[in-house]
C-alpha positions in Angstrom: 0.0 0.0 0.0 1.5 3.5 -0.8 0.0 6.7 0.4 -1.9 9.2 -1.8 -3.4 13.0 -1.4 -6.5 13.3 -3.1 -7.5 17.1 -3.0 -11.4 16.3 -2.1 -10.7 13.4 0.3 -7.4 13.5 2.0 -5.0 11.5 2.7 -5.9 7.7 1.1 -3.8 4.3 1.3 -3.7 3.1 -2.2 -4.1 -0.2 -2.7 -1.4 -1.3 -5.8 -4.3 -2.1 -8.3 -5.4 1.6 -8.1 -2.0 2.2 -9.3 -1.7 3.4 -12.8 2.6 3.9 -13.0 5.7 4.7 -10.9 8.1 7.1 -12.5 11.4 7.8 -10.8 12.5 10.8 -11.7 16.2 11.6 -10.1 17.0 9.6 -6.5 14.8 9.7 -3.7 11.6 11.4 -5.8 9.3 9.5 -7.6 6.1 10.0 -8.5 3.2 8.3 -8.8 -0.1 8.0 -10.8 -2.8 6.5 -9.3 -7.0 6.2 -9.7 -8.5 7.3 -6.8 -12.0 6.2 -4.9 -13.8 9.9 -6.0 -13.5 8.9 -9.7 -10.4 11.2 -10.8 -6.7 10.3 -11.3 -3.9 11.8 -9.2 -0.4 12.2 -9.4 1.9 12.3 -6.0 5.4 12.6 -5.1 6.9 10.4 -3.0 10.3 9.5 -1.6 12.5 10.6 0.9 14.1 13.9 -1.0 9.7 14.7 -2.0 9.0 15.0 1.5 11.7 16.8 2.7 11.5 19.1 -0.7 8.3 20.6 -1.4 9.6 22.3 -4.6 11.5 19.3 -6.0 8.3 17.0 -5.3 5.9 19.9 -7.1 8.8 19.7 -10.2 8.3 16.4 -10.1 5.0 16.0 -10.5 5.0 19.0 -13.5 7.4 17.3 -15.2 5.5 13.6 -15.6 2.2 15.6 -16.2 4.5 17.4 -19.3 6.0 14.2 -20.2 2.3 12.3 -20.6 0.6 15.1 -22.0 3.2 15.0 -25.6 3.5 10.9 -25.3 
């Protein structure tokens, strides 16, 4: 189980099926894409370098979006 923000309800464990990908981005960042329960999907940062960076994990998360959006 990995832990998600959704911004309507909160903080979620997400089961690994609700998981969509893992991209890992530089060391201790990755982020991931995931379904949530309200119907929407999500991207969060994770990692040890995400939580102690807010601006590295917020990067991170631009940068996959940018990366999906022209695949």
């Amino acid at each position: 189980m990995l832990l998600g923000v959704c911004p309507t309800k909160g903080r979620l464990l997400i089961g690994y099926e609700s998981v969509r990908s893992l991209f890992n981005l530089e060391p201790g960042v990755m982020v991931m894409w995931w379904e949530c329960p309200c119907g929407e999907d999500h991207f969060t940062a994770c990692g040890r370098v995400a939580e102690a960076d807010p601006q590295r994990a917020a990067a991170a998360v631009r940068a996959v979006r940018s990366q999906l959006e022209t695949a």
